[in-house]
C-alpha positions as CSV (number, residue, x, y, z in Angstrom):
1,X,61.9,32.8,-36.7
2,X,59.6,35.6,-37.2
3,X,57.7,35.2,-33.5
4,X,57.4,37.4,-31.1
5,X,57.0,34.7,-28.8
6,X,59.6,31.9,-28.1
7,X,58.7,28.7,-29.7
8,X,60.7,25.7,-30.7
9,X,60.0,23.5,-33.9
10,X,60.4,19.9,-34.3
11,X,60.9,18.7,-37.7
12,X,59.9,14.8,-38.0
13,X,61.2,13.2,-41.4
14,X,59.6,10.3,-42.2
15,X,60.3,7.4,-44.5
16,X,57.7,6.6,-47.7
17,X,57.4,2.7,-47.4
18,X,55.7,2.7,-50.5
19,X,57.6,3.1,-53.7
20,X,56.8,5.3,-56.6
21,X,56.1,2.9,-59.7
22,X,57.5,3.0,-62.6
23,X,53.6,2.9,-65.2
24,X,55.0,1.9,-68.6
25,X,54.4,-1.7,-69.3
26,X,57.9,-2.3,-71.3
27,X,59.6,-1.3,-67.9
28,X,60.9,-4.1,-65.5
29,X,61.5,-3.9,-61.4
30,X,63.6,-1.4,-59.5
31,X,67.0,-2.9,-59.6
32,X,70.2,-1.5,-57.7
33,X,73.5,-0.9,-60.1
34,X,76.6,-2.5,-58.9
35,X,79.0,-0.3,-57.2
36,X,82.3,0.4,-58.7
37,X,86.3,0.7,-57.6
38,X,86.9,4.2,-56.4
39,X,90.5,4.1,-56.1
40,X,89.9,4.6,-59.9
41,X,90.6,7.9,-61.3
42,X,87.5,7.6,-63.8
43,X,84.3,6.2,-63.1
44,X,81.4,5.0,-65.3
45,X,82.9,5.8,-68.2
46,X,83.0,4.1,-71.7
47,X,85.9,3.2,-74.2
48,X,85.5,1.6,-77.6
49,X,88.5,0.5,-79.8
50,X,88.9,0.2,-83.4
51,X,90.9,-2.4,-85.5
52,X,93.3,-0.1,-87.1
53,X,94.7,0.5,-83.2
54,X,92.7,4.1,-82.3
55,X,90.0,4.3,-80.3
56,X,87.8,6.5,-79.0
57,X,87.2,6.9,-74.7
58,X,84.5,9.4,-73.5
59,X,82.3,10.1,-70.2
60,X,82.4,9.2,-66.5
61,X,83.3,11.0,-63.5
62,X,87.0,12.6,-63.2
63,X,87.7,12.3,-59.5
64,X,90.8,14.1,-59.7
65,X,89.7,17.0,-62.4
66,X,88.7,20.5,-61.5
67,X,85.2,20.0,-63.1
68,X,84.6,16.5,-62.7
69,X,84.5,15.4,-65.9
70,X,86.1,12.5,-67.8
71,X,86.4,14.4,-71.0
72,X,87.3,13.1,-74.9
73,X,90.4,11.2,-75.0
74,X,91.8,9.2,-78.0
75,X,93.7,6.5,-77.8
76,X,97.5,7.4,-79.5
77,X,101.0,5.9,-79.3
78,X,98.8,2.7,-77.1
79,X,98.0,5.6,-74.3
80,X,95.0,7.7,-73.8
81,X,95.4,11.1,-74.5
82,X,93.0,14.0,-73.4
83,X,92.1,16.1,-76.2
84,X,89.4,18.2,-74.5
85,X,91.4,22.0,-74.5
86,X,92.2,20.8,-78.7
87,X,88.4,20.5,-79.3
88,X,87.8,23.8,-77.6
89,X,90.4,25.5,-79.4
90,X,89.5,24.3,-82.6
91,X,85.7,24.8,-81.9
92,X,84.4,28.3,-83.6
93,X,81.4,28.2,-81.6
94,X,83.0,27.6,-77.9
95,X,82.9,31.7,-76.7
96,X,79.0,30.8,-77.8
97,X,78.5,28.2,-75.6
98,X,80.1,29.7,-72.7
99,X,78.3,32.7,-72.8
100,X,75.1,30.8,-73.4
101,X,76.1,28.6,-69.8
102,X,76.3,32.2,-68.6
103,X,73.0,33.4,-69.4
104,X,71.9,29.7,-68.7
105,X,73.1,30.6,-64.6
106,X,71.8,34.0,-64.3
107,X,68.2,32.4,-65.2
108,X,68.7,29.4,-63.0
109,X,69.8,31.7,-60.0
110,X,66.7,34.2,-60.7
111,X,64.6,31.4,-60.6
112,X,66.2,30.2,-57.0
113,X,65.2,33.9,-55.6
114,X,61.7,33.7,-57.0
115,X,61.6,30.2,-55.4
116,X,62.6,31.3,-52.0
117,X,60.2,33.9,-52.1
118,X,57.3,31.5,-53.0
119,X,58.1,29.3,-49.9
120,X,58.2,32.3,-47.7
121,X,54.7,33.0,-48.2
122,X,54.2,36.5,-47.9
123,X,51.3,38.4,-49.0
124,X,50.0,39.1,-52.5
125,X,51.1,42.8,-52.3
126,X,54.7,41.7,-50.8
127,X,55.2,39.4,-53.6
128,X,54.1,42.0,-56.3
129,X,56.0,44.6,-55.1
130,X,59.4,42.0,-54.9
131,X,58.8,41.3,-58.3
132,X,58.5,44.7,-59.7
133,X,61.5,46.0,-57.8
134,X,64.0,43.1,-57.9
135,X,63.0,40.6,-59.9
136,X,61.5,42.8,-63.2
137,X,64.7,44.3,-63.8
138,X,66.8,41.4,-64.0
139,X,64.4,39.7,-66.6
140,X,64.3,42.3,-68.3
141,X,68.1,42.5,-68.8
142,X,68.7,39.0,-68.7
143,X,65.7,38.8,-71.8
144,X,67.3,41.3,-73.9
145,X,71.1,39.7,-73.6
146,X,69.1,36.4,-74.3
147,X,67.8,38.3,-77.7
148,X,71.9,39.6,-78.4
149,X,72.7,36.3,-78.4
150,X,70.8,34.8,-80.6
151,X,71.2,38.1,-83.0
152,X,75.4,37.1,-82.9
153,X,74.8,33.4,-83.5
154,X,73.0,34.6,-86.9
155,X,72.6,32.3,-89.4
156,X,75.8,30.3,-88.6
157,X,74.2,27.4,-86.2
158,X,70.7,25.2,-86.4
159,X,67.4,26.0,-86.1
160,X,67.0,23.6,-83.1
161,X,69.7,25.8,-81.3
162,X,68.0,29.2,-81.8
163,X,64.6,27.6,-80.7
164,X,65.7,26.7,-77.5
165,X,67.4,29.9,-77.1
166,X,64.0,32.1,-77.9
167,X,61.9,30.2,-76.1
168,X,63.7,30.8,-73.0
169,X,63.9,34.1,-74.1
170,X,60.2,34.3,-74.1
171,X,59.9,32.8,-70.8
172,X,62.2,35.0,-69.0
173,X,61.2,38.0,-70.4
174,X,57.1,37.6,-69.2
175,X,56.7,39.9,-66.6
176,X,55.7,38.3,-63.8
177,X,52.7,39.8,-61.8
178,X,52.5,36.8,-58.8
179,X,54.4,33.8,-58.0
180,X,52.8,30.7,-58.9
181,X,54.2,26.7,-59.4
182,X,53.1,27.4,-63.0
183,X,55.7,30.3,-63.0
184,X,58.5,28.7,-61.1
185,X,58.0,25.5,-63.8
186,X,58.1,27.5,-66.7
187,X,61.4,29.2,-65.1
188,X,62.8,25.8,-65.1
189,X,61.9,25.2,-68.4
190,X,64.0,28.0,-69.8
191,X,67.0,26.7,-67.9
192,X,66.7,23.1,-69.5
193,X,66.3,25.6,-72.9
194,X,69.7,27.2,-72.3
195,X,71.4,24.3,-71.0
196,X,70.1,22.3,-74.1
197,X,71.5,25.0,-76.2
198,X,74.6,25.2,-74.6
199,X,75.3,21.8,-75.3
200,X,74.8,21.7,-78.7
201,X,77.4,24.6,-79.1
202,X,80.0,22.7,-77.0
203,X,83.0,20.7,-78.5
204,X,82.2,17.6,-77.1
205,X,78.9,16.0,-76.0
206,X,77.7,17.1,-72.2
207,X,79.3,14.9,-69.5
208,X,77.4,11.7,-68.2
209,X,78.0,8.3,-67.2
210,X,77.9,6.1,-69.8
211,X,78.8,2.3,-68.1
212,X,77.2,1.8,-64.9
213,X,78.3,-1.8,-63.9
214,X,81.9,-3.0,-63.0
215,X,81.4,-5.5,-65.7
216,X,79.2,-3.8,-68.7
217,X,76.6,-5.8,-70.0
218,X,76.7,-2.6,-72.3
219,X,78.7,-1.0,-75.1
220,X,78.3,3.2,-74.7
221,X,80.2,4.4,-77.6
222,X,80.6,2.0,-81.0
223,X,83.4,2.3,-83.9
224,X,80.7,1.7,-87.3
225,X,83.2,0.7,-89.9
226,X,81.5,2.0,-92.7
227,X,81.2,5.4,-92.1
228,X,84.5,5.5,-89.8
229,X,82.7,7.5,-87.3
230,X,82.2,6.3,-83.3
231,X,78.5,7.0,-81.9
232,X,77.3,7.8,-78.7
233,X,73.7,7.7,-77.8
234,X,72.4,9.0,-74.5
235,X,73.8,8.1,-71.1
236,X,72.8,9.6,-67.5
237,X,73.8,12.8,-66.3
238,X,73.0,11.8,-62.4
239,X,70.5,14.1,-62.0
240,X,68.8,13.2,-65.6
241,X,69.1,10.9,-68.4
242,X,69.5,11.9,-71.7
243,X,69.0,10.4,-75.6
244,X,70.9,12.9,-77.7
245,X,73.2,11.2,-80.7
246,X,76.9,12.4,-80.9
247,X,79.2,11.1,-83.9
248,X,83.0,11.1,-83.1
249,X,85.1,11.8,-86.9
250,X,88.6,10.3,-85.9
251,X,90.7,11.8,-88.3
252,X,89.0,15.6,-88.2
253,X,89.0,15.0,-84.5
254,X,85.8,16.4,-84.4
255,X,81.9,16.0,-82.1
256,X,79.1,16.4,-84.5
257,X,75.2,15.8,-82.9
258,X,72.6,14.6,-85.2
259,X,69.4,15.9,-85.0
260,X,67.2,13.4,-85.7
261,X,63.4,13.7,-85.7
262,X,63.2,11.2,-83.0
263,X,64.7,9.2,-81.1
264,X,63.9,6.6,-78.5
265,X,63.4,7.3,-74.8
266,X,66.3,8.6,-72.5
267,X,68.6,5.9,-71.2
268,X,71.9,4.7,-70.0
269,X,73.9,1.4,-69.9
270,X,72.2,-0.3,-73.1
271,X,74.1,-1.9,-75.4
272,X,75.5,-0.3,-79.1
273,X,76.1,-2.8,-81.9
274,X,77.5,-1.8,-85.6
275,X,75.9,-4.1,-88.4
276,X,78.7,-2.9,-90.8
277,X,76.0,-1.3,-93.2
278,X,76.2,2.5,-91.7
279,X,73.6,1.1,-89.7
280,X,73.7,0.7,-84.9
281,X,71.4,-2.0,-83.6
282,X,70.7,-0.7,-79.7
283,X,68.9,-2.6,-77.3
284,X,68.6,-2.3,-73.4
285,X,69.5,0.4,-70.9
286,X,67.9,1.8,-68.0
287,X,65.5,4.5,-66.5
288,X,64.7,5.9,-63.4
289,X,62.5,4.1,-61.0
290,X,61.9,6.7,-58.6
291,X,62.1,4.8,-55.5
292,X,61.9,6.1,-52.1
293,X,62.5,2.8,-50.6
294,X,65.2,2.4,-48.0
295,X,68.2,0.9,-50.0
296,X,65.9,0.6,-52.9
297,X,66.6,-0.2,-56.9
298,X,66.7,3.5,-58.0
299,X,66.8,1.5,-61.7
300,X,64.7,-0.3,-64.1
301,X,65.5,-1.8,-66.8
302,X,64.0,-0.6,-70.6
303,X,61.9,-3.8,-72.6
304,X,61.8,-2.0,-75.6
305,X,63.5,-2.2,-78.9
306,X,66.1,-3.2,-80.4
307,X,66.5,0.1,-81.9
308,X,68.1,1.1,-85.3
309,X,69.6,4.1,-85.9
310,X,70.2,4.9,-89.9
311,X,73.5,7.2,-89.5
312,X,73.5,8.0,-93.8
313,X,69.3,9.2,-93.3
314,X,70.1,10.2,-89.6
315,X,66.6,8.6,-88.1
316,X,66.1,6.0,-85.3
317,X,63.3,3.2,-85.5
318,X,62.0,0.2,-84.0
319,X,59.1,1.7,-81.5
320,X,57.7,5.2,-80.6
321,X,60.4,7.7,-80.4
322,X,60.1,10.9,-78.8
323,X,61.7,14.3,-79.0
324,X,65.8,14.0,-79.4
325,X,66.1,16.6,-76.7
326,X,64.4,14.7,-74.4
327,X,65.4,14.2,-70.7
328,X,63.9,12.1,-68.4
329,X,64.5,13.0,-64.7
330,X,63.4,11.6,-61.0
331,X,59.9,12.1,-59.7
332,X,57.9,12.2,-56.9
333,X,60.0,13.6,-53.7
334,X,63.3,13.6,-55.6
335,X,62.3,16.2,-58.1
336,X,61.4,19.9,-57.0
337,X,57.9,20.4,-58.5
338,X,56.7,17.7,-55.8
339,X,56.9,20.9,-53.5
340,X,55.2,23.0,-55.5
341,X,51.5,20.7,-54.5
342,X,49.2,21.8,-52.6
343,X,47.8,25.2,-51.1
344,X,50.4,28.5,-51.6
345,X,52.5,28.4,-48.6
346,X,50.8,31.0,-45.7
347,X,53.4,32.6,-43.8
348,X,50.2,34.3,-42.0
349,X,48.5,31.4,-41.5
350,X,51.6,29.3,-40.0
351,X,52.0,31.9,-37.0
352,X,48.6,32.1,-36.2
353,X,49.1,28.3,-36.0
354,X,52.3,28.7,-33.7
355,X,50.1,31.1,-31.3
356,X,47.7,28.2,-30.9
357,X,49.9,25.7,-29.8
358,X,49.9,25.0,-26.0
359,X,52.9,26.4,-24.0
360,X,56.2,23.6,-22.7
361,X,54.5,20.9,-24.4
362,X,56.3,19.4,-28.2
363,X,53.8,19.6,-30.8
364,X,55.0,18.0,-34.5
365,X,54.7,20.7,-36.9
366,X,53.7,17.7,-39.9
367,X,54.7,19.7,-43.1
368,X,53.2,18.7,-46.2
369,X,55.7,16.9,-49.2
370,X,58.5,15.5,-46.7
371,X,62.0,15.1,-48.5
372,X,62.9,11.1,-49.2
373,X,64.5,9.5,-49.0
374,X,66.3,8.4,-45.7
375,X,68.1,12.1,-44.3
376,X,70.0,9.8,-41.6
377,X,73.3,9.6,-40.4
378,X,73.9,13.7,-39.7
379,X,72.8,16.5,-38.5
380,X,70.9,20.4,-39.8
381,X,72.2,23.7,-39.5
382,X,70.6,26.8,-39.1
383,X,70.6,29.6,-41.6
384,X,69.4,32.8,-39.3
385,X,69.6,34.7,-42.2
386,X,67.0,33.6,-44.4
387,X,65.3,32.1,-41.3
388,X,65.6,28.2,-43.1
389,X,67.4,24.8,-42.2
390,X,70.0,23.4,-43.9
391,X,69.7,19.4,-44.3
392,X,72.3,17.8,-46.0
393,X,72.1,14.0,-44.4
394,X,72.2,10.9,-45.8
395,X,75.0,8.6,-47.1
396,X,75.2,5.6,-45.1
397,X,72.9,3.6,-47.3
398,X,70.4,5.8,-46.9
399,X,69.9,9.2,-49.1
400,X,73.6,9.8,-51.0
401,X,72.8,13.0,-53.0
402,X,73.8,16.2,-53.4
403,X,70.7,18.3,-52.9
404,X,70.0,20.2,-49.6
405,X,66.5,20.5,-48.9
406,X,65.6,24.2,-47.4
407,X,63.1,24.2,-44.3
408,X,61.1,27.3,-43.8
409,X,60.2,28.4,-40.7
410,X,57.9,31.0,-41.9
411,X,55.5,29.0,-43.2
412,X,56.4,24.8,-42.4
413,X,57.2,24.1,-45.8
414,X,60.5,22.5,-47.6
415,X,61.6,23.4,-50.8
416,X,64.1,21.2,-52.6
417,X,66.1,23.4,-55.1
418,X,67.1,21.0,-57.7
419,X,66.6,17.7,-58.9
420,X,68.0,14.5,-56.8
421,X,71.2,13.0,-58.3
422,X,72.8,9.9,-57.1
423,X,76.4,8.5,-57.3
424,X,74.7,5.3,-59.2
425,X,75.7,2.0,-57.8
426,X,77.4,3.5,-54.0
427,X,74.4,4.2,-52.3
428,X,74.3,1.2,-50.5
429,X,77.6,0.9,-48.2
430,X,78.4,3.1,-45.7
431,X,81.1,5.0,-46.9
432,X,82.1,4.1,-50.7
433,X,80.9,7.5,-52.1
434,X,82.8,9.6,-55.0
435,X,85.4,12.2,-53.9
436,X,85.9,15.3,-56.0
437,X,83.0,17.4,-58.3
438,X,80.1,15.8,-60.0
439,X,79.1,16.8,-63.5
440,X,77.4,19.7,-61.5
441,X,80.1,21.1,-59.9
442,X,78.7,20.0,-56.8
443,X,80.3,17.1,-53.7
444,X,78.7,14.1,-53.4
445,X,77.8,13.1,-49.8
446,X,79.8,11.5,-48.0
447,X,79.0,8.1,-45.7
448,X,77.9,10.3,-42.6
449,X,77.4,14.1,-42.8
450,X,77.0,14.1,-38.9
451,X,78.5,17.7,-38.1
452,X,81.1,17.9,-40.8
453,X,79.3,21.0,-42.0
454,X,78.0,24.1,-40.7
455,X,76.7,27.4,-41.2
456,X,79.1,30.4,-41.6
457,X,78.2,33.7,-40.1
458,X,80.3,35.9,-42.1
459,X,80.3,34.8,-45.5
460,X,76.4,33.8,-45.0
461,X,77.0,30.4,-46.7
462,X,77.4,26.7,-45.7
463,X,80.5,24.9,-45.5
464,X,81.4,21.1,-46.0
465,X,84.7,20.0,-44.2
466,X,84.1,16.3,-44.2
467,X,86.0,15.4,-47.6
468,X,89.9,14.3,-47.4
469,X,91.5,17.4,-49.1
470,X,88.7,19.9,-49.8
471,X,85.9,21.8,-48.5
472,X,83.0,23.0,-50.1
473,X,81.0,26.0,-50.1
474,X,76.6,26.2,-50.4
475,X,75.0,29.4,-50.9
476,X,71.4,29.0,-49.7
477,X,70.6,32.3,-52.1
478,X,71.3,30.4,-54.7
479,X,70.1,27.2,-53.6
480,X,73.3,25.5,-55.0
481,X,77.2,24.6,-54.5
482,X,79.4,27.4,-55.7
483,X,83.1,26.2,-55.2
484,X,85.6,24.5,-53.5
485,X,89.2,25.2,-51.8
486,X,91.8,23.2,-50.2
487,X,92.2,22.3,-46.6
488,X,94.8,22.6,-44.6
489,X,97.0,19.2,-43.4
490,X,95.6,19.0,-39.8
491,X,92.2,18.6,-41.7
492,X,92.9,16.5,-44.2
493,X,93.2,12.8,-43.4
494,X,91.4,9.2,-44.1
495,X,87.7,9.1,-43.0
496,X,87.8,12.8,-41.8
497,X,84.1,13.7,-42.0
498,X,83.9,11.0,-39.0
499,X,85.4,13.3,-36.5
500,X,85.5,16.6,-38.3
501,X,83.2,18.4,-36.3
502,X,82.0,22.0,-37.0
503,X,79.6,24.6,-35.2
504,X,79.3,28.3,-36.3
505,X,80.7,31.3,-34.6
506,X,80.2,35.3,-35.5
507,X,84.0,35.2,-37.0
508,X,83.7,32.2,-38.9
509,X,82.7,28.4,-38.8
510,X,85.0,26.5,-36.1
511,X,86.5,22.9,-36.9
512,X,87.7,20.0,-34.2
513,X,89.4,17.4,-35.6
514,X,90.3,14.3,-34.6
515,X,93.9,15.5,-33.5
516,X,92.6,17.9,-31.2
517,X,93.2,20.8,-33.0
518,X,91.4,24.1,-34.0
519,X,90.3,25.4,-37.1
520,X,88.2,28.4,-37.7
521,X,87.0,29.4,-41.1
522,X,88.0,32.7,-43.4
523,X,85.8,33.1,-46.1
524,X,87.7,36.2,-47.0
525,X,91.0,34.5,-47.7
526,X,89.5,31.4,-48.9
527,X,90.9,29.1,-46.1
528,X,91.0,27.5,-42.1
529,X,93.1,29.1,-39.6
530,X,94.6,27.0,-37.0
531,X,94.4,28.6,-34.2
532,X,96.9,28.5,-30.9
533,X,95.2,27.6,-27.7
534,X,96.9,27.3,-24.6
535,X,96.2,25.7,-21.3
536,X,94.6,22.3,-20.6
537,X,95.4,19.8,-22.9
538,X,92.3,19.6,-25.6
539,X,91.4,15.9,-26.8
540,X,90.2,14.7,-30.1
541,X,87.0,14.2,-31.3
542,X,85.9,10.5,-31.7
543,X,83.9,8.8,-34.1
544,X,80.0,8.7,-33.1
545,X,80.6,10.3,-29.2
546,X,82.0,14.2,-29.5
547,X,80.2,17.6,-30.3
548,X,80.8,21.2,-29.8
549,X,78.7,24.2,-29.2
550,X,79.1,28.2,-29.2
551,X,78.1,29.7,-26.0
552,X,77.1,33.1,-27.4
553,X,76.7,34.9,-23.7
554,X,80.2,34.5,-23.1
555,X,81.9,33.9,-26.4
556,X,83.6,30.5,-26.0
557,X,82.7,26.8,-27.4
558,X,82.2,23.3,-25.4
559,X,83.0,20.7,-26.4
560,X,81.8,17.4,-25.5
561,X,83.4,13.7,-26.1
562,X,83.2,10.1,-24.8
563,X,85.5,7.3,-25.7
564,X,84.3,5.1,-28.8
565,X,82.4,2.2,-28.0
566,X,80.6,0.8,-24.7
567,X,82.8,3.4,-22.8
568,X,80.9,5.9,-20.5
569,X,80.6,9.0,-20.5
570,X,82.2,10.8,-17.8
571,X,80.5,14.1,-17.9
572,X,83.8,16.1,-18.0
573,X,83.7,19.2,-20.9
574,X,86.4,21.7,-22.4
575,X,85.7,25.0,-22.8
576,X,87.7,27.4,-25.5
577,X,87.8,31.0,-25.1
578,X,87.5,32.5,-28.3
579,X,89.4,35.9,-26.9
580,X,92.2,34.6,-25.4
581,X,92.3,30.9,-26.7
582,X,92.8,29.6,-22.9
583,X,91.2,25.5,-23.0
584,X,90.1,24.8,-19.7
585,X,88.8,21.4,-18.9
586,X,85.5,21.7,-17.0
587,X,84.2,19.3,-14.2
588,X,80.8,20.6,-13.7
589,X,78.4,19.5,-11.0
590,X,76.3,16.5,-11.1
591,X,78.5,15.5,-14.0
592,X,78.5,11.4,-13.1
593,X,74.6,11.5,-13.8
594,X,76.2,11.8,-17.7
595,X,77.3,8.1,-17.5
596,X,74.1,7.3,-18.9
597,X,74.3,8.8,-22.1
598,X,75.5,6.2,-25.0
599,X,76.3,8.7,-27.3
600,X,77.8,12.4,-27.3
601,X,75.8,14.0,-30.7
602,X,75.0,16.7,-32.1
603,X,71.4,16.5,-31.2
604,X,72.2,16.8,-27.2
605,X,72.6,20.7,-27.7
606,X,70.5,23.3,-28.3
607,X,72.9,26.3,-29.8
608,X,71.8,29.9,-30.1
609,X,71.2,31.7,-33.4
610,X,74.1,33.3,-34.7
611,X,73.1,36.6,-36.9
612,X,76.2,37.3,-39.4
613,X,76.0,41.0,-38.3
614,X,76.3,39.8,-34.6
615,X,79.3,40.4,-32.5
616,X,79.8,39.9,-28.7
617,X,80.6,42.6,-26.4
């Protein structure tokens, strides 16, 4: 905290009781989806069959995949087969589209540090000279590989994928004299240009969720018999929904989108019909309803239509369309540019604030544009480093996202980095969330984040231990997941980020499982160590009632646990030496006053910042 005084902050998130409406008439009332099986491999995804025996399967969440994604599959020999790595080989414009997703995360990562800085709130000359030195540079480049790019395409894709291309290209390559919400939203823009691009180089439509309800009142993907083709039309990305059009050619094997004019609204779970005249018939679907309700619809249904889409003419009618790149994604607090309101954040300003306050007395802080919705069940790390917190709570029918909303201390401000997406119908149980990646590459949470993650001094990121066989690595730089790696055995078990619990130390994060044993995290080698203590037997942690802490005067952890349930707490604490790894169970003074706590959390300790570039003596 940039002080020189000693302060301490209390962050209060509160809950919205009032939802954000939905203001088109031909919408209905927030609904919640139905939640699905998990111990399915593939989630929300749709499959359509054709008389002759093929059919056609696409979308949904792979839960077992390396990316996440339920890709193409066909149905052959009464089987599915996966023909995504055929497409791509096949596809002439694939080394395109990856290079465009390229480009696509060298903008979306400039924008993150531009973001950062804007939240800090330094001064008008701090800002200018940031830009000219770091940030200039990299537009510049990243501008002029943006114009190569488009010069190799040539003449051999549409005009709709150039356009996107160039005017990102013109975004990115404004120099930028101050940092302004104006700015940051045109920067977002340009990412949405090259991911829109990228898509429509791809083999196969972008991933999404096409079937959101355990029994479909919908039909994602249609056979039309008289043009032999399947079609797909929109579907919802988690963090957006989408109205693209996607044919499917069965016996080429081949994605074609149609660029219509226009087409109706985003949308996902409507219904697809074939009239048998070249002609779909599509009626339904959902949108986003925004709610910040606890446990609230986060769905409303579409009273539009029936829609006709013309596949010979390759036009959509039957109401008001609008542009066929369109997204549609979450507002209010579940979209970034709610952050962006208000005055420029005043790192100045805040401190003189701080030197105001009265001394040993808690004073809320009340920043303005408070993250929603419910951040319960877990805990917030501290990044020393960049001088933020690190929330990522929720789950538990509260808020089951992926995002992790920065705090600045600096200036008493939050900054959500990207848009809010939600694992559809599991938000509202306590643990049924979906393992593996998303369509983002990123985790989904799971039903309590308590202290399953933590800050890790070395490698300057945050790491999620709480899934059964993987962890998961933030970079606040970057304001976004970047990977993932496989735990070891002792870690990996049934319900794990109940008693997983993690608390940074300057070699690395330190894990204490459920088994008692100890884990400590190396970034370099991509893995946990478990290391050999000796001396008094160490216990387990238990669900709801055990937490640990780093006592950086003299380089060992406590840990702290009470038995499950009415049980209390007996006041007794381990102690680890990090040196020698010697566990001695403590029995400190005074210790039967601890009966009455209920519950052993995370909250009950106060830990000292850890600087990656810290050692002890």
């Amino acid at each position: 905290m940039r002080t020189d005084f000693v302060r301490t902050i209390c962050v209060f998130l509160l809950v919205n009781s009032a939802p954000d409406r939905a203001a088109a008439a031909d919408i209905g009332k927030p609904y919640r989806l139905e939640s699905v099986d998990l111990k399915q491999r593939i989630l929300w995804s749709a499959e359509c069959l054709e008389p002759a025996g093929g059919g056609l399967a696409f979308g949904g969440q792979d839960q077992q995949s390396e990316d996440g994604v339920a890709h193409t599959r066909i149905m052959e020999g009464g089987a599915w087969k996966s023909i995504h790595e055929e497409l791509r080989a096949k596809n002439p414009m694939q080394p395109f589209r990856d290079r465009t997703w390229a480009l696509r995360t060298e903008a979306k990562n400039l924008r993150a540090r531009i973001r950062h800085q804007y939240f800090e709130g330094r001064t008008t000359g701090e800002d200018a000279s940031f830009l000219k030195s770091e940030i200039a540079p990299q537009q510049a480049a990243l501008s002029k590989n943006l114009g190569m790019l488009v010069t190799a395409l040539g003449r051999d894709v549409g005009k709709q994928t150039v356009d996107h291309i160039q005017r990102a290209a013109r975004t990115i390559g404004e120099p930028l004299t101050e940092i302004t919400p104006g700015a940051l939203r045109a920067m977002a823009d340009a990412q949405i240009q090259l991911e829109l691009a990228a898509e429509s180089l791809d083999a196969e439509p972008a991933p999404r969720s096409i079937l959101c309800d355990p029994h479909p009142r919908a039909d994602g993907i249609i056979y039309e018999p008289k043009t032999k083709l399947y079609v797909l039309f929109g579907g919802d990305h988690m963090d957006y929904l989408t109205n693209d059009t996607w044919v499917f050619e069965p016996v080429q094997r081949r994605w074609t989108q149609l660029r219509p004019a226009g087409a109706p609204p985003p949308r996902a779970n409507h219904r697809l019909t074939a009239t048998g005249d070249g002609k779909i018939t599509m009626t339904g679907g959902y949108t986003y309803a925004a709610n910040t309700d606890y446990v609230g619809g986060q769905y409303a249904d579409f009273r539009d239509g029936p829609w006709t889409l013309d596949l010979e003419k390759q036009t959509w009618s039957g109401g008001d369309t609008v542009s066929a790149d369109s997204r549609t994604y979450r507002a209010g607090p579940l979209h970034p540019d709610f952050y962006l309101q208000g005055p420029r954040p005043d790192a100045a300003a805040f401190q003189a604030k701080l030197q105001s306050l009265p001394a040993n007395e808690w004073i809320a802080t009340d920043p303005l544009f408070r993250p929603k919705l419910n951040r319960d069940w877990g805990t917030a790390v501290l990044d020393p480093d960049r001088d933020i917190l690190l929330r990522w709570s929720g789950g538990h029918s509260a808020h089951g996202g992926t995002d992790v909303p920065h705090f600045h201390f600096a200036t008493n401000r939050w900054e959500l980095p990207f848009p809010v997406e939600f694992p559809l119908g599991q938000l509202y149980s306590n643990t049924s969330y979906p393992d593996g990646f998303n369509y983002n590459l990123r985790p989904w949470m799971t039903g309590h984040t308590y202290q399953n993650y933590a800050y890790d001094p070395p490698s300057r990121l945050m790491v999620k231990a709480g899934r059964p066989h993987h962890f998961y690595l933030y970079d606040p730089a970057i304001g976004d997941w970047i990977g993932r790696g496989d735990k070891p055995a002792a870690m990996s078990y049934g319900d794990c980020f109940y008693t997983l619990t993690l608390t940074p130390t300057p070699l690395g994060a330190l894990c204490w499982g459920q088994n008692g044993k100890l884990h400590r995290f190396d970034h370099a080698a991509g893995k946990w160590n478990e290391l050999t203590v000796t001396g008094d037997r160490l216990p387990g942690a238990e669900v709801d009632n055990s937490t640990l802490a780093y006592d950086s005067k003299r380089d060992r952890v406590l840990l702290f646990r009470k038995p499950y349930g009415k049980a209390p707490y007996d006041g007794k604490v381990w102690s680890v030496d990090l040196k020698t790894l010697t566990v001695t169970a403590l029995s400190p003074p005074g210790m039967t006053s601890a009966h009455r706590f209920a519950y052993i959390a995370a909250a009950s300790l106060i830990q000292p910042a850890i600087s990656s570039s810290w050692r002890p003596s």
